[in-house]
N, C-alpha and C positions, 0 to 999 in steps of 0.2 A: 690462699684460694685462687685458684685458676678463672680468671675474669677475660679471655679470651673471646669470651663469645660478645661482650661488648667491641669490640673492634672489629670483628665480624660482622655486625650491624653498621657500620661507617659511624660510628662514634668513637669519641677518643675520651679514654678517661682522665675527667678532671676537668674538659673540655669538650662538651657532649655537642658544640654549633649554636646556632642559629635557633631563637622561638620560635620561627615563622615557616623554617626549612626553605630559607633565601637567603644568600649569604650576603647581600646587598643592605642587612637591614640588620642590623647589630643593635643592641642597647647597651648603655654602660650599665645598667640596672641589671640583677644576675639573681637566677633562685639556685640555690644548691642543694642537692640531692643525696641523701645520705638513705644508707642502707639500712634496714632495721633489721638485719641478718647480724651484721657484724660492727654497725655504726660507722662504716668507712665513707666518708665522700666518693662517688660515684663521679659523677660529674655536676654540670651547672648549666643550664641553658637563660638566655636573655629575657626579659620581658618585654614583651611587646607594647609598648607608648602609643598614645591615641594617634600617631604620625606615621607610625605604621601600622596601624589597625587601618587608617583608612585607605593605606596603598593596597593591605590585604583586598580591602574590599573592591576597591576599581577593580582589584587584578579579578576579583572571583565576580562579578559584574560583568564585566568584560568576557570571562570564561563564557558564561553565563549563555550569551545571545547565541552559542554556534555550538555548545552541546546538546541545548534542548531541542534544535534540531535534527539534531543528529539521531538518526532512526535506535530507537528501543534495543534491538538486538543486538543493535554495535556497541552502545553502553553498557550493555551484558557481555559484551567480549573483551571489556576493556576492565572489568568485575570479576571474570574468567583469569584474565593474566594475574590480577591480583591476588586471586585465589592461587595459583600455582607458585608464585614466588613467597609466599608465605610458607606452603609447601616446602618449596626449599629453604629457609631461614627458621622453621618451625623452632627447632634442636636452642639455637640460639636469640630467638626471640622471646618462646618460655621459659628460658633461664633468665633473662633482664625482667620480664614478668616477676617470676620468683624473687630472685633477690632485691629489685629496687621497692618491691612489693611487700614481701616478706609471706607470700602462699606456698604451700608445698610444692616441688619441682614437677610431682604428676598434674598439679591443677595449675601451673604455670604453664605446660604443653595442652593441658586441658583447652586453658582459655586461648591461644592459635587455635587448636581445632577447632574450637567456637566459630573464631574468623573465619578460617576454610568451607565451613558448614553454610555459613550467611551467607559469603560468594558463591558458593554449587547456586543455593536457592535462591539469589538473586538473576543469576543466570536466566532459571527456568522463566521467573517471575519475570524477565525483559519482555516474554512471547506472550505474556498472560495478562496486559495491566487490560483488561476490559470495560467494556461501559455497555450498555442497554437497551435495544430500542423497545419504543414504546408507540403501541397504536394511538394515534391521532383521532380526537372526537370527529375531526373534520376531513372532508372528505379533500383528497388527493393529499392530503399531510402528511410527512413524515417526523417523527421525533427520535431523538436518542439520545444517550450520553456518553458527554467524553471526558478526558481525565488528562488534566495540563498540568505541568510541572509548576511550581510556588516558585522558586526563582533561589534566594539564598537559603539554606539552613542551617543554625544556629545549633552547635552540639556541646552543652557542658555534661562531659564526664567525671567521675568519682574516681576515688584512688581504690580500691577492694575491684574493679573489674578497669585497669587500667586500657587495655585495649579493645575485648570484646566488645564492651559495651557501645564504644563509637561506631565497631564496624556494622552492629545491629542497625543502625540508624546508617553510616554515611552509605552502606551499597545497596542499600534501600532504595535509600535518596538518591543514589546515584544512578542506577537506572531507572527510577522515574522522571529523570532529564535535570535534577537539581545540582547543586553544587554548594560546597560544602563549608565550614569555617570550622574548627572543632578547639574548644578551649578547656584541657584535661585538666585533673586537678593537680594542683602547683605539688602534689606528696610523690606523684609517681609521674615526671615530667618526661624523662629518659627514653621512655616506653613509647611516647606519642613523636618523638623525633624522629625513632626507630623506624613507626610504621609510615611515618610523612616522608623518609629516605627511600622506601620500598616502592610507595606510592608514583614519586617522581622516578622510579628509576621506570617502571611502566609509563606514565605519562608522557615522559621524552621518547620512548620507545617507540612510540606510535604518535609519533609530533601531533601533540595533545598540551593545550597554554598549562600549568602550573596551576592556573588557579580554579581548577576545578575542584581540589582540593586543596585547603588551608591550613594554617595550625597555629595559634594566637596561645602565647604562656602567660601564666602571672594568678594574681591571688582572683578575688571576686570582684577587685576594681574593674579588671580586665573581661570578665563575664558581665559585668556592666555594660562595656560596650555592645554587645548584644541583646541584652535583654532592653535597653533602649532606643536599640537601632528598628527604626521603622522601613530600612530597606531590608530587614530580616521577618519575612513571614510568618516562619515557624524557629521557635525555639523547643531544643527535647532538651531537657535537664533531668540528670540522675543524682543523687544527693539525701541530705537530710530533710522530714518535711517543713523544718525552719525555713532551710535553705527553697524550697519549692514552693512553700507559701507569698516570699518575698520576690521570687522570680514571674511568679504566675501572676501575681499583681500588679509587674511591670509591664509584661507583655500585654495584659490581658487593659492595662490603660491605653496601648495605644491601637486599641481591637487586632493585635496580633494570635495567634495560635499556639499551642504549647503542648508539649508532651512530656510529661510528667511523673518518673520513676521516683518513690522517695521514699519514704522509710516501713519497715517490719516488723510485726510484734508475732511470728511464726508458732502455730502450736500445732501440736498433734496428738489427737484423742486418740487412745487404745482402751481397745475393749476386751472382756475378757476370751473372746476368741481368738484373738492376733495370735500371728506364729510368731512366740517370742525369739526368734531367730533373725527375721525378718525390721521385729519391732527394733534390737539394739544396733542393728548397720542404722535403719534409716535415721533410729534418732540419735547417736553418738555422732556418726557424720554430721547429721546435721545441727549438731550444735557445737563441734569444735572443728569443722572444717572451717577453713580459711582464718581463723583462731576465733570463729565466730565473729566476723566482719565481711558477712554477707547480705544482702537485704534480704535475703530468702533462709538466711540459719534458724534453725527451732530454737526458740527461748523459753516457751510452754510444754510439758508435757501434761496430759489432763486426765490420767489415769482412776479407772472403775477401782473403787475400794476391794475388792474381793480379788485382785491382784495386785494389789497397791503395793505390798511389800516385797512381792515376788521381782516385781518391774525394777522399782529400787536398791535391792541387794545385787538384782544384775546390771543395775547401771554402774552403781558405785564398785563395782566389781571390775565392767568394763575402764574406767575409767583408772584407776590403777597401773592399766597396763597401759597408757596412753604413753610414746614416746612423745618429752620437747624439746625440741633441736634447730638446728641449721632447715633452713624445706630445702637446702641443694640438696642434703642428705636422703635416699630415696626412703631409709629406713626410719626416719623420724614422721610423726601422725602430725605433730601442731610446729607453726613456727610461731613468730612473732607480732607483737600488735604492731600498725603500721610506726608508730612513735611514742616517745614517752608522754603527751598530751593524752593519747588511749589508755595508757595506764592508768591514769591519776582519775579517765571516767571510768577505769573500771576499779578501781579501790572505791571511788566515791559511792558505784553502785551497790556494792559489796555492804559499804559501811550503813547506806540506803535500809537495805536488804533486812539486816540486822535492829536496825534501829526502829522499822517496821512489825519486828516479830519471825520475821523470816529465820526460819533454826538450817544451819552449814550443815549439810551431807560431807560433801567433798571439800575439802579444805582449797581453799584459792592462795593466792603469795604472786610476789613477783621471782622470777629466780637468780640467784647471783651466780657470779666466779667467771673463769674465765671465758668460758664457751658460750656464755649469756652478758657478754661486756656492752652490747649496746642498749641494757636496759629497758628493752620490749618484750621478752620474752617472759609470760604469767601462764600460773594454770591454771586448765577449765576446770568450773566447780559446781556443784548442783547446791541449788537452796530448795529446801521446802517451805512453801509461802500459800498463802491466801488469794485467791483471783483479782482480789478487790484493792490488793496492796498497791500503792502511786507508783512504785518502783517495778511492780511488774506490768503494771499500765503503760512503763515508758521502754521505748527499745535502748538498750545500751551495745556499742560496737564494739562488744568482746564476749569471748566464752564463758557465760555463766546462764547455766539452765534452771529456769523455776520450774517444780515437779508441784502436783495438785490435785486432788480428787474429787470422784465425781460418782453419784448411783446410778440415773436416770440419762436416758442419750441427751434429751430434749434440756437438759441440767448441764452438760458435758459443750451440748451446740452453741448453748445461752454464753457457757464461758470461754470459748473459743471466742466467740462474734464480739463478746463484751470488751472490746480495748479499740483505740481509736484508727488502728492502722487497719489496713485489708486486703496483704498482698499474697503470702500462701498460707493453705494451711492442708493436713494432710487427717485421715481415719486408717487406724490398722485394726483390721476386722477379718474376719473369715465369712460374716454373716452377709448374703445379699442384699438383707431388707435395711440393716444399718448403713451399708456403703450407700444406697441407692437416696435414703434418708438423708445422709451428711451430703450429698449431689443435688438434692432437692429445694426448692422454692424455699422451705423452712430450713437450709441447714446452710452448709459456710457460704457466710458475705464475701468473702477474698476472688481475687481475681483470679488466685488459682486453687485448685481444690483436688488432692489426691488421694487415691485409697492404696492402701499399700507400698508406698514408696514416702517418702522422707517431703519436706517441704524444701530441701534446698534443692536448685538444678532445676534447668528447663530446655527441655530441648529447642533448638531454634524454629521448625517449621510450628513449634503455637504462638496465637500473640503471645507477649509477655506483659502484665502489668496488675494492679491494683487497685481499691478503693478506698472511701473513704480518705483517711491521712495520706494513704499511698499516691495520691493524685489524680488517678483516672483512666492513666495514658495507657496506650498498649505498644509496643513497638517490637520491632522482629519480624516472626510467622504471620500464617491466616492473611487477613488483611489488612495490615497493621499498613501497607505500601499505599493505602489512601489516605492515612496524614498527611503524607507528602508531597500531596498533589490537590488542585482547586477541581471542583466539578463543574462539567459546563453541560444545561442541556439546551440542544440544539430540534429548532424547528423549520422543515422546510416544505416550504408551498410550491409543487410542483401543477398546481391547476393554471385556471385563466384567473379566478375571481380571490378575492380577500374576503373571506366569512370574516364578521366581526362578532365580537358578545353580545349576547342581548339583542341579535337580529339586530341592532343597530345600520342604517342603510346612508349613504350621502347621496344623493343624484347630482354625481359628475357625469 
């Protein structure tokens, strides 16, 4: 395989640098990154030791005092550069996406365009961070508010959106005057070197300190340092809701802030009006794209009895022709789970499944020989199961879709809302009165809510995020750029006298 495009990135295989993207700060400690494409070692980058976690932070502290000064727009031009040299690295930054990753090579350039997308809108967003004013009770007063930057922020990313996901949050945070630390997850390390390579190659460009952004490697010991660092204001953590529960509780002991992406139980009701044309893109993508190691993949389908088996025959129909291969391959649908740890929760699921009552449609397996030698590559499979069953209560991080029925919408909504997570969920309907229903006060609790299109994918200008299990947080679009920033309102007395409350009077 042609692995070119890693040394295009200034990394060398087998030898990926530096955790921190400072070549100053080496550890003999080393994670290694193998590919779940083919099992080959990629490279290895160092872990960052609490001795360099703290030089990180002088250095992003220090950054810190002469960015936030630095006017809005200029922090949009320097978000701007970064946007355009990802532009040019696109080609070979979705390929180390893909392969250190294991997503298909279109959704490997997919997620760069991601990044490119949040740069444009960052941009705009430098001219736009606003604040308020407001009429004053009193006379000659003025009020308003304003919007200050929070100082460090803390980024743990996930391995299934290895780069987007930090850029949603750091060029956010970046032209809101913040600066940045970002701790990926230790499965797809390669990918956050790449982008910290990129980073400083603009930041020196425009003699700009290094430590406006950071990059700290290593397991959850090293996300520790964050999450108990009280010179970190806000932490955004994407992940499991184990993982977010334990994080939020850290932060939230030393009344710090949190943004909180964590786990999906994705369903989508079809009704008997859907264009079945429509219905098998949104939901076959959305339950074996990314091999179903998405927070946003369908796990539910909650199909109306009176097409129940029509839906069915065309899923398992679809599914048939599902290519599983290499994702460099453009003509392969699914690649691989991120590692054999994924497999074994997704057998367990599987075996859940069954042991539950759950009857196999699609037959699941893992695949052997040679073209599947690293041992992640399984197929997606549809179970028909019960709403009520614990295993379709719980999200599992691989392709296997529970199909389920339903008469009544208000029967179809109850079992959409009925699981703990609440991050997408979609209706395919042709009817106004049901789409407007499922939109409605009474219909999906998730954060996001679609008619006609699939639950996986968001485009960047919406917030993005969740409820319930999912956390709460919104990050990205809309107004998701006041996480990152403290509100301050301001009052000023341009008269002679000081009104107090309550007529209160001193005679001075």
């Amino acid at each position: 395989m042609d692995l070119s495009f890693i040394e295009k990135l200034g990394l060398k295989a087998q030898n990926a640098g530096t955790s921190t993207g400072q070549e100053d700060m080496m550890s003999s400690e080393m994670i290694q990154s193998h590919s779940p494409v083919d099992g080959r070692l990629i490279g290895a980058v160092s872990v960052t030791s609490r001795e360099q976690y703290e030089q990180v932070m002088n250095s992003a502290q220090a950054a810190f005092k002469d960015w936030r000064m630095m006017p809005a727009p200029q922090r949009g031009e320097i978000v701007r550069q970064y946007g355009n040299i990802l532009r040019e690295y696109k080609d070979p930054l979705g390929r180390l996406v893909s392969y250190e990753m294991g997503k298909s090579l279109q959704e490997g350039w997919g997620e760069v365009q991601e990044m490119i997308d949040i740069c444009d809108f960052a941009v705009g967003l430098s001219r736009q961070l606003y604040g308020l004013t407001i009429h004053s009770e009193r006379p000659r007063h003025r009020m308003y508010e304003q919007w200050h930057p929070l100082g460090t922020v803390g980024i743990i990313s996930a391995f299934n959106f290895p780069v987007a996901v930090w850029s949603w949050n750091a060029m956010i945070a970046m032209v809101c005057g913040d600066v940045c630390i970002w701790k990926p997850s230790e499965k797809a390390p390669l990918c956050s070197v790449a982008c910290q390579n990129l980073m400083k190659t603009v930041l020196k460009a425009n003699n700009l300190p290094e430590g406006i952004s950071n990059l700290i490697n290593g397991d959850y010991k090293v996300g520790e340092f964050l999450t108990k660092d009280a010179r970190v204001p806000l932490v955004s953590a994407t992940g499991s809701t184990r993982m977010g529960k334990i994080v939020g509780a850290e932060v939230a002991s030393r009344l710090g802030k949190t943004i909180l992406e964590l786990g999906g139980n994705n369903a989508i009701i079809i009704t008997p009006s859907a264009d079945m044309k429509v219905v098998l893109t949104g939901a076959v993508f959305g339950a074996v794209g990314t091999a179903g190691q998405r927070c946003t993949s369908t796990r539910r389908l909650i199909i109306h009895d009176s097409i129940y088996n029509k839906v069915k025959d065309n899923l398992v129909s679809a599914y048939g022709q599902l290519r599983i291969g290499n994702p460099l391959d453009e003509n392969n649908h699914v690649g691989p789970l991120i590692d054999r740890d994924a497999v074994k929760a997704y057998l367990g699921a599987i075996e859940s499944a069954k042991e539950q009552g759950g009857t196999i449609l699609v037959e699941p397996g893992v695949l052997k020989g040679a073209a599947y030698e690293s041992g992640c590559y399984v197929k997606p499979c549809i179970v028909e199961a019960s709403p009520e069953l614990p295993i379709v209560q719980t999200e599992t991080f691989a392709p296997i879709l529970y199909i389920m029925k339903y008469s009544e919408l208000s029967e179809a909504i109850a079992i959409q809302n009925g699981v703990p997570q609440g991050l997408s969920s979609a209706i395919m309907t042709d009817s106004v009165r049901e789409a407007e229903r499922f939109l409605s006060h009474e219909g999906s609790d998730c954060g996001i809510a679609n008619v006609n299109i699939g639950t996986s994918g968001a485009e960047i200008g919406g917030a993005f995020g969740g409820e319930k299990e999912t956390g709460g947080g919104r990050e990205s679009g809309s107004d998701s750029w006041k996480a990152y920033m403290r509100r301050q309102t301001n009052t000023i007395n341009w008269s002679e006298e000081v009104p107090l409350a309550q007529g209160i009077k001193f005679d001075f």
